[in-house]
Legacy VTK file of the C-alpha trace (Angstrom):
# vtk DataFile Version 3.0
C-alpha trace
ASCII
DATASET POLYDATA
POINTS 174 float
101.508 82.565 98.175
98.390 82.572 96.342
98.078 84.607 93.543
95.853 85.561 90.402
97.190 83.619 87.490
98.263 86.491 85.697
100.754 87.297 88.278
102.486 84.566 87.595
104.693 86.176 85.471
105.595 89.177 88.212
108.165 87.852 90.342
108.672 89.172 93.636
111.985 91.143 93.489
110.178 93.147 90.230
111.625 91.090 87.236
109.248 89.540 84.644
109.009 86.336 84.020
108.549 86.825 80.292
111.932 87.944 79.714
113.574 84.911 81.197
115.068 82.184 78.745
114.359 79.625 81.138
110.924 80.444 81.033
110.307 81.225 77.068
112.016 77.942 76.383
109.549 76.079 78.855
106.543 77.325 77.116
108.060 76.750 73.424
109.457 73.135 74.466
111.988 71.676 72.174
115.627 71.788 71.641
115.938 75.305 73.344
114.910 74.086 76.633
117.453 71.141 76.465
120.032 73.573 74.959
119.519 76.029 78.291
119.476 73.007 80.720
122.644 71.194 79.399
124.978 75.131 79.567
123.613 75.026 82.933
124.649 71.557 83.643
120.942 70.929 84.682
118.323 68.162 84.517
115.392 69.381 82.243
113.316 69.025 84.716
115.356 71.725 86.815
115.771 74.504 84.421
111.812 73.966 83.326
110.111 77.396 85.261
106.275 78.542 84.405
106.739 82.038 86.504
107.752 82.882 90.053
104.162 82.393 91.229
103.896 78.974 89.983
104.363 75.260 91.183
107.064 74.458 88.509
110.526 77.234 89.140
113.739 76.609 87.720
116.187 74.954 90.183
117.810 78.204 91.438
114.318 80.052 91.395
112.940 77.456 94.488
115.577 78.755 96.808
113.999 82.442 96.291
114.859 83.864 99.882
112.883 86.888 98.267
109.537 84.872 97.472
109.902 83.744 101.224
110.814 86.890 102.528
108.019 88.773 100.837
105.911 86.169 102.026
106.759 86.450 105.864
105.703 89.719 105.459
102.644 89.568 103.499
103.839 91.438 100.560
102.987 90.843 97.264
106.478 92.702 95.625
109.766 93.706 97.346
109.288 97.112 96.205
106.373 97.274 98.715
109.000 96.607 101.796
109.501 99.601 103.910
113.152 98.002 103.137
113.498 98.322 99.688
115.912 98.362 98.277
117.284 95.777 100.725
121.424 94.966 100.435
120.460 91.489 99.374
117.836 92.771 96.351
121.141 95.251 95.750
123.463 92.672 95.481
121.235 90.745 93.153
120.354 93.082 90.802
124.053 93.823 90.348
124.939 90.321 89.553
123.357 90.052 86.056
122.637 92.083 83.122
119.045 90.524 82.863
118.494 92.737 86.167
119.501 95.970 84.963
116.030 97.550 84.695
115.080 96.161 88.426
114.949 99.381 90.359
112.612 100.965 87.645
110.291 98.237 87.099
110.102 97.599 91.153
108.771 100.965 91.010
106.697 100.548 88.708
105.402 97.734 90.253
104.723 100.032 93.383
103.409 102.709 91.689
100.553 101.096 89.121
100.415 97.225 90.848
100.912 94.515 89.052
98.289 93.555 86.438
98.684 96.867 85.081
102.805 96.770 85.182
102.484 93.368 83.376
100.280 94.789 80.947
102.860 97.464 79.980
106.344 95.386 80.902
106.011 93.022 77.633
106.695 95.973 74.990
110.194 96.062 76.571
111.403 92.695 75.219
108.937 92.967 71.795
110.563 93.005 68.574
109.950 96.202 67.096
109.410 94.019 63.630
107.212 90.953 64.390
106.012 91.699 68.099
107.912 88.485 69.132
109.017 88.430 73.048
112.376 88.045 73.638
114.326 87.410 76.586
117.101 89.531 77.883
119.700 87.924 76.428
118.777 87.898 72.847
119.900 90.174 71.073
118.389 89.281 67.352
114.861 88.502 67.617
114.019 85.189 68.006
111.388 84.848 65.966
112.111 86.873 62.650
115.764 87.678 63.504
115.397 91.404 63.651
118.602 93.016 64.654
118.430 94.845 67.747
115.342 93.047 69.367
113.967 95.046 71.717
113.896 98.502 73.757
115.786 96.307 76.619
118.437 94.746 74.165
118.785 98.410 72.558
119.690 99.656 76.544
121.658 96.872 77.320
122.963 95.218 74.621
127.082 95.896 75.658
126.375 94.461 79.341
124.443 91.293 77.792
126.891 91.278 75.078
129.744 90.776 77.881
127.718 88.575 80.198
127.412 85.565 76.975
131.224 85.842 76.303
132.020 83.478 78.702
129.412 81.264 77.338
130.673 81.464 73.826
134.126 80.857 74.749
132.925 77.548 76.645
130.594 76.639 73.900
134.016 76.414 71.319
135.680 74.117 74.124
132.991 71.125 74.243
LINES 1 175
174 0 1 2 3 4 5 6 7 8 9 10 11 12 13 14 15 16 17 18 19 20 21 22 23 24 25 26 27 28 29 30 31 32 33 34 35 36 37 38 39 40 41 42 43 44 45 46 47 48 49 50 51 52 53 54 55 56 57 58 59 60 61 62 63 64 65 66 67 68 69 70 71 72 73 74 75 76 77 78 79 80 81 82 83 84 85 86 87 88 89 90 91 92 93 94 95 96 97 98 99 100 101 102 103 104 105 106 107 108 109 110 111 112 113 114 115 116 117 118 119 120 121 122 123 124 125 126 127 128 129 130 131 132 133 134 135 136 137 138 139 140 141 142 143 144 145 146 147 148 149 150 151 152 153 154 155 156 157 158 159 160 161 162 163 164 165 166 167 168 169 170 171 172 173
């Protein structure tokens, strides 16, 4: 599927890129990465990801049926589908907290395309402090450790707050 560059970060179903972990801890390199890959049970190599329109996905991201779906049928974005929102893209977006947001930014997507969605989406996951982007999932800035992080933590803090649990609890047990 080629693509400009700067899509990279748009993936198909409407999420961005820039608010995955995976993908934050790929670009910083380091300890983060390895910290992501072994909760995961993953090789490095397999929880590395660049964007959904690049050569290097994290393991779960290569078995997109979306990317290939949207590819049979020459779309750039699900939201474009005369399908949308499909019972699979449903399903999916209900699974995780990270995908709370995925009707409106699909739309988005529709409405105003994609270089100009990705030029807005970022300010969603910015520290309000520093600027920082921040995945989903963190809830204290990364970078300065402003408490809450973001517009997206701010809206969704309980549901990502509940989705770690687990983690934590497994964390105290190695």
């Amino acid at each position: 599927m080629p693509e400009s560059l700067t899509l990279q970060k748009a993936a198909v179903c409407g999420l961005w890129c820039g608010a995955c972990s995976l993908y934050l801890a790929t670009l910083e390199g380091g300890d983060r990465l390895e910290t992501l890959a072994k909760r995961l049970a993953l090789s490095i190599e397999d929880a590395r990801c660049q964007g959904c329109r690049s050569d290097t996905l994290f393991q779960h991201c290569r078995a997109c049926s979306f990317r290939d779906c949207a590819a049979e049928r020459k779309l750039q974005f699900c939201a474009e589908c005369v399908d949308f929102p499909c019972e699979k893209l449903q399903a999916f977006q209900a699974e995780k907290p990270h995908r709370a947001d995925l009707w409106r930014d699909a739309q988005r997507l529709r409405d105003v395309g994609g270089e100009a969605w990705l030029a807005e989406i970022p300010a969603r996951y910015a520290c309000p402090a520093c600027t920082a982007t921040n995945s989903a999932y963190d809830l204290t800035c990364r970078a300065c450790g402003h408490p809450p992080v973001s517009p997206f933590a701010l809206e969704h803090g309980e549901a990502v707050k509940t989705a770690l649990r687990p983690r934590a609890k497994e964390a105290s047990h190695e």
